[in-house]
C-alpha positions as CSV (number, residue, x, y, z in Angstrom):
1,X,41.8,-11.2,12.5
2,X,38.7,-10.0,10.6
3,X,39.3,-6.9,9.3
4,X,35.5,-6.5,9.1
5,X,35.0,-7.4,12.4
6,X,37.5,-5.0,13.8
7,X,35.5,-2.2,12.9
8,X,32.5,-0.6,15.1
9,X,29.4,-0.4,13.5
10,X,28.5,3.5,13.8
11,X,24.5,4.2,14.8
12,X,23.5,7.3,13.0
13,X,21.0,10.0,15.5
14,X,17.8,8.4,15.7
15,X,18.8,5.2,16.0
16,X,19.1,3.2,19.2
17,X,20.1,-0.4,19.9
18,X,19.5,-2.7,22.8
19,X,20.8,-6.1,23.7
20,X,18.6,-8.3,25.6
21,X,19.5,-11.7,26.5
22,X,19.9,-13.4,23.1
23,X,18.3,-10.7,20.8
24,X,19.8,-7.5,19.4
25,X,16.8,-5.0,18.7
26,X,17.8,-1.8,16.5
27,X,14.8,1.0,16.4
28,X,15.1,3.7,13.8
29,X,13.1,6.2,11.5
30,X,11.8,3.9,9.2
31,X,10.9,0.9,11.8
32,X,12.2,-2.1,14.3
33,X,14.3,-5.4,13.5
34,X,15.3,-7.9,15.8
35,X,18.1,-10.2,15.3
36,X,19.3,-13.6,17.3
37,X,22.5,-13.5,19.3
38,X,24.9,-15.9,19.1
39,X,26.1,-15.5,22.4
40,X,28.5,-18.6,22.7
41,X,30.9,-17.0,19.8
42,X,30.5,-13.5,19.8
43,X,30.2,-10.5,22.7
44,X,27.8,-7.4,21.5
45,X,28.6,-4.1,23.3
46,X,26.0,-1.0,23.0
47,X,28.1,2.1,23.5
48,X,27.9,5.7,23.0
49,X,26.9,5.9,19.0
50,X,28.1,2.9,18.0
51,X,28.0,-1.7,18.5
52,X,31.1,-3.5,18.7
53,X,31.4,-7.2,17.8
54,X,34.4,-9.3,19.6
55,X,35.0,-12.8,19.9
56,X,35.0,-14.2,23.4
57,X,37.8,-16.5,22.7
58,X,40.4,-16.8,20.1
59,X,39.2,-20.3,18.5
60,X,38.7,-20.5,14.9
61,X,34.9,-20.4,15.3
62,X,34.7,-17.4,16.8
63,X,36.6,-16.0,14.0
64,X,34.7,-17.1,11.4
65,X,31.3,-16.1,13.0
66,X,32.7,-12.6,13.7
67,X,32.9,-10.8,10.5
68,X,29.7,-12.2,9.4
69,X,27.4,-11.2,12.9
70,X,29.1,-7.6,12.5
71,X,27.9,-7.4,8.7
72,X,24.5,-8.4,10.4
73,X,24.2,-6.1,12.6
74,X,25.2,-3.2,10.0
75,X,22.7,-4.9,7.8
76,X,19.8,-4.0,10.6
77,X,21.5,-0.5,11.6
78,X,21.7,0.4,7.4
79,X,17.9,-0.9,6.6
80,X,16.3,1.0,9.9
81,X,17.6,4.1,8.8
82,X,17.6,4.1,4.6
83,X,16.2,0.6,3.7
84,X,16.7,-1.8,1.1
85,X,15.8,-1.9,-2.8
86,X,16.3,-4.6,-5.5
87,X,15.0,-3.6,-8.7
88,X,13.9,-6.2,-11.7
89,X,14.2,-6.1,-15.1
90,X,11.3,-7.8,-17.1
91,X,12.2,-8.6,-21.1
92,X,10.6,-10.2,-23.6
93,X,7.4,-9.5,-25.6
94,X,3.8,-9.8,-23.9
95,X,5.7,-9.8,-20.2
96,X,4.8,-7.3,-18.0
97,X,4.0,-6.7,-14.2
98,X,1.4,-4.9,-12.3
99,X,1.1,-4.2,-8.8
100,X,-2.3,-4.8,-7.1
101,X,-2.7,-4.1,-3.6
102,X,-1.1,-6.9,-2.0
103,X,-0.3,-9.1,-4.6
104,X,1.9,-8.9,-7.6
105,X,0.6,-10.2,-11.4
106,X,2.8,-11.1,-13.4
107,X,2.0,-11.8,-17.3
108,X,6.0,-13.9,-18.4
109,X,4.2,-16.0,-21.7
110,X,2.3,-19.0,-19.7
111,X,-1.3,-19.8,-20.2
112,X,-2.1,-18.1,-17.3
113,X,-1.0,-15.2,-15.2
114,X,1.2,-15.3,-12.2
115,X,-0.1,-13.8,-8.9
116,X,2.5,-13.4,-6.2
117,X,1.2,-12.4,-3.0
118,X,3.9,-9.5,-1.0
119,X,4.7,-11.0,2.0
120,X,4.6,-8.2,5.1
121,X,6.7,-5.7,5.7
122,X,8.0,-5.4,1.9
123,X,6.7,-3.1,-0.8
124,X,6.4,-3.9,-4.2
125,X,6.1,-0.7,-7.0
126,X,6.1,-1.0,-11.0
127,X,6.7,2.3,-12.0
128,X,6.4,0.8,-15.6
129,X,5.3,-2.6,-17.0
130,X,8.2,-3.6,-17.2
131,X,10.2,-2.5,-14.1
132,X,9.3,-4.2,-10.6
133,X,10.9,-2.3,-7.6
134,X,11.0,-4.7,-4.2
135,X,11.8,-2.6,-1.1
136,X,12.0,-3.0,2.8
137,X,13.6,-2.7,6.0
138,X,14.5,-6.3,6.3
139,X,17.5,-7.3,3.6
140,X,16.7,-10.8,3.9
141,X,13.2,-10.9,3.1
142,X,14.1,-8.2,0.3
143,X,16.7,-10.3,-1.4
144,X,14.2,-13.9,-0.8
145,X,11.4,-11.7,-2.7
146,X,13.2,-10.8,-5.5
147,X,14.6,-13.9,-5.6
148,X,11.2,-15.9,-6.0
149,X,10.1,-13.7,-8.2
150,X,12.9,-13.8,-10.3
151,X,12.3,-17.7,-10.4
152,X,9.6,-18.0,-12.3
153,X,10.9,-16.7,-15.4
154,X,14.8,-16.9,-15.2
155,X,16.9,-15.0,-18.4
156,X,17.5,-17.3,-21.5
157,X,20.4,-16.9,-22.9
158,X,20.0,-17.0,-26.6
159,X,17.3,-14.0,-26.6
160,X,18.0,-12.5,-22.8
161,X,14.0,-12.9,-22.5
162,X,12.8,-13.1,-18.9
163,X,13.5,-11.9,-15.4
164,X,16.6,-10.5,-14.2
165,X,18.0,-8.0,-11.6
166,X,19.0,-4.4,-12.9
167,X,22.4,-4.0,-13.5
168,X,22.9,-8.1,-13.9
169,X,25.1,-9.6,-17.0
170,X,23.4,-12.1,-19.4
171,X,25.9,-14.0,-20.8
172,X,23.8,-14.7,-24.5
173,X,25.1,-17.6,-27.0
174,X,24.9,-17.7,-30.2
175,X,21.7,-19.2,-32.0
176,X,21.6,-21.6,-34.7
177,X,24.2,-21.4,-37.6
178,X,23.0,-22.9,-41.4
C-alpha cells in the first residue's frame, strides 16, 4: 500500500478540479493546468475540497502508478495556487546573466554570449548578475528550464566555477600538489 497514495489531496478555496474523460484540469488563482489520466491503473474522484487517487485493482501496476499520479496531481493543485521557483547560482569571474524580455543572455567565459529564449508560461528574473530566478505554474517546465540552463556551464570541481542550483553541494578536489 502507498502510503502516499493513501492520502487525499486537499484543494485549498479558489481552487476547483474537473475530470473529463482522460484529462484532470485544476483551475486556481494564479492559472490552469491540465494533466493526462491514466485511466486503466488509477480511479480520480473530485469530492467536496479534496481528489482521491485509488487503484482500480490490486495488481502490482496499479500500485506502482498510484503514489506517483497522486504526487501529480498535488504537483498541479500546489503550482495553481503558490507556483514553482528554482533559483541558480552563477560563479566564476566574467559570468553573469541578464534578463531581456523574452530571452535570457548569459555571459559563462565562451567567445560569445549565450541567449536562451524563455519558453511560455515561465518567468525568468536576475535580481543580480549573478542570481537567475526561474518561476511558473508548471513544475515540469520549471525544473526542464533550469535544467537547460544549468547545462551549459555545469560546476567544476576544482574551482566550483559555473552554474549550479542554490542550496546544491559542490563536491571540490584538490588541485595540483608540487
Amino acid at each position: 500500500m502507498s502510503r502516499i497514495g493513501k492520502k487525499p489531496v486537499p484543494m485549498p478555496s479558489g481552487v476547483s478540479a474537473n475530470v473529463e474523460g482522460q484529462t484532470l484540469t485544476v483551475k486556481g488563482p494564479k492559472g490552469t493546468l491540465s494533466m493526462q489520466l491514466l485511466d486503466d491503473l488509477v480511479k480520480y474522484e473530485v469530492a467536496e475540497g479534496e481528489i482521491r487517487v485509488t487503484p482500480l485493482i490490486d495488481q502490482q501496476r496499479n500500485r506502482a502508478a498510484w503514489g506517483m499520479q497522486r504526487t501529480n496531481v498535488q504537483n498541479l493543485v500546489t503550482g495553481v495556487t503558490e507556483g514553482f521557483t528554482k533559483v541558480l547560482e552563477i560563479t566564476g569571474v566574467g559570468y553573469r546573466a541578464a534578463a531581456q524580455g523574452k530571452n535570457l543572455r548569459l555571459q559563462l567565459g565562451y567567445s560569445h554570449d549565450v541567449n536562451y529564449p524563455v519558453p511560455e508560461g515561465v518567468d525568468i528574473k536576475t535580481p543580480d548578475p549573478n542570481t537567475v530566478e526561474i518561476s511558473g505554474i508548471d513544475k515540469q517546465k520549471v525544473g526542464q528550464v533550469a535544467a537547460e540552463i544549468r547545462r551549459w556551464r555545469k560546476p567544476e570541481p576544482y574551482k566550483g566555477k559555473g552554474i549550479k542550483y542554490r542550496g546544491e553541494f559542490i563536491f571540490r578536489k584538490e588541485g595540483k600538489k608540487k
